[in-house]
C-alpha positions in Angstrom: 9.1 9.6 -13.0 7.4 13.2 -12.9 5.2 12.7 -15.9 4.0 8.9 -14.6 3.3 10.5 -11.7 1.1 13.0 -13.3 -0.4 10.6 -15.3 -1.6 8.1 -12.5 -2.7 10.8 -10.6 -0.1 10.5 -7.9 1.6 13.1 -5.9 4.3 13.2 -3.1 6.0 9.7 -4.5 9.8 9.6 -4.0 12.5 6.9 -4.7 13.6 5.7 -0.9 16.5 6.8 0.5 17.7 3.4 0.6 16.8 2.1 -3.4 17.9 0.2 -4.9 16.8 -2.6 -3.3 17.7 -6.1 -3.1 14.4 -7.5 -4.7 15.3 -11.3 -5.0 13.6 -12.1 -1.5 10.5 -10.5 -1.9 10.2 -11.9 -5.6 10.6 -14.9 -4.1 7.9 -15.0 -1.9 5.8 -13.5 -4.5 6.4 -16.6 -6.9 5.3 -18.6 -3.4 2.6 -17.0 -3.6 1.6 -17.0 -7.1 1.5 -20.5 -7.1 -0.2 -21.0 -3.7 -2.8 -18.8 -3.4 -5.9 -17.4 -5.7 -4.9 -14.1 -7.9 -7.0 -11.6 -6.0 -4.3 -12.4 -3.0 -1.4 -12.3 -5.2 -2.1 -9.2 -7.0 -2.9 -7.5 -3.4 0.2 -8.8 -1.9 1.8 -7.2 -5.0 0.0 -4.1 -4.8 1.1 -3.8 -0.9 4.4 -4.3 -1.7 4.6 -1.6 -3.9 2.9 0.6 -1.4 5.7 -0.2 1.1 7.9 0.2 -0.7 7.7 3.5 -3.5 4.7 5.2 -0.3 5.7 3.8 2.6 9.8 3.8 2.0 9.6 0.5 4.0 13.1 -1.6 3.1 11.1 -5.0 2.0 14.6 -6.4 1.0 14.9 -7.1 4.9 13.3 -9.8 6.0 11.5 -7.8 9.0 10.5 -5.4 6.9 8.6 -8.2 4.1 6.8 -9.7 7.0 5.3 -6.2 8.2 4.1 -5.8 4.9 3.0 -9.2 4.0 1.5 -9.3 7.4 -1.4 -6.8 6.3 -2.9 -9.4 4.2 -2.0 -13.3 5.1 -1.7 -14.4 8.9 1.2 -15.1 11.1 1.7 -18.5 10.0 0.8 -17.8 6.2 3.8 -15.4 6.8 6.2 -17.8 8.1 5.5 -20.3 5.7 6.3 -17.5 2.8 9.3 -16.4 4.2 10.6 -20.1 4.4 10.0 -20.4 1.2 11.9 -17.2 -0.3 14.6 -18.8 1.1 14.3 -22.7 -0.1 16.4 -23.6 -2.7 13.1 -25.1 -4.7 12.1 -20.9 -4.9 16.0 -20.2 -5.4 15.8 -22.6 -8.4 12.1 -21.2 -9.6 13.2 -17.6 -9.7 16.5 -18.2 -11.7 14.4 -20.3 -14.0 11.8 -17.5 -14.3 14.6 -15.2 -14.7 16.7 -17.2 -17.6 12.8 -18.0 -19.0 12.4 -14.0 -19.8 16.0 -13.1 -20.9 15.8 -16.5 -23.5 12.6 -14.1 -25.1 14.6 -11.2 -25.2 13.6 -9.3 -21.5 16.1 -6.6 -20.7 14.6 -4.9 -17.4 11.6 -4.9 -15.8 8.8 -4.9 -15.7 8.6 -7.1 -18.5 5.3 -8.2 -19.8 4.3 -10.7 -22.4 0.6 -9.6 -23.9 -1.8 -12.1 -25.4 -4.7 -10.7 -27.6 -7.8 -11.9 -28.9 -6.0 -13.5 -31.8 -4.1 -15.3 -29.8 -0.9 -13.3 -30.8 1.4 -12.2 -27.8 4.1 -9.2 -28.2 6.3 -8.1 -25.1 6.3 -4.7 -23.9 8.4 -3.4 -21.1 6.9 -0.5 -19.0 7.6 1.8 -16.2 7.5 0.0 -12.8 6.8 3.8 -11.0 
């Protein structure tokens, strides 16, 4: 983690005291999310749970927590309505078939990406989520 750190730039990052994490919540909201709103919100809803999480040490497995943190970018009710969904059994269902989607390509941890140049040829790469 050192040498990512010096890379990005970044200084005074520390695992929580509390990780690992139970990420299936906020991964499902995220996947809520991704298919509800534009991809500027998504990738700043992302971005901020990072924060929380790796800066902030906030526990975004609990569902306080999540709705702090989701709560700096999507109103009270846009909140609610994410949180209901994370826990529906249609975003239950979408994550296990995301999940099972990856690890039929070959996905071993995360984060897992699947890259798709010019050409039109796409390769997976995993890389460091710190």
């Amino acid at each position: 983690m050192a040498r990512a750190l010096q890379y990005f730039g970044q200084t005074g990052l520390k695992s929580p005291p509390f990780f690992p994490i139970l990420s299936i919540l906020p991964q499902r909201c995220m996947t809520y999310i991704k298919e509800h709103y534009p991809s500027d919100k998504f990738e700043i809803g992302f971005v901020e749970l990072w924060i929380c999480l790796w800066k902030q040490h906030m526990d975004i497995s609990q569902p306080s927590q999540l709705s702090q943190a989701l709560a700096r970018h999507f109103s009270p009710q846009e909140v609610e309505t994410i949180l209901a969904a994370g826990n529906s059994p249609e975003y239950k269902q979408k994550l296990k078939d995301n999940t099972n989607f990856l690890v039929e390509r070959g996905a071993f941890g995360a984060p897992w990406y699947f890259v798709r140049n010019s050409q039109g040829t796409t390769e997976p790469f995993f890389g460091s989520d710190r």
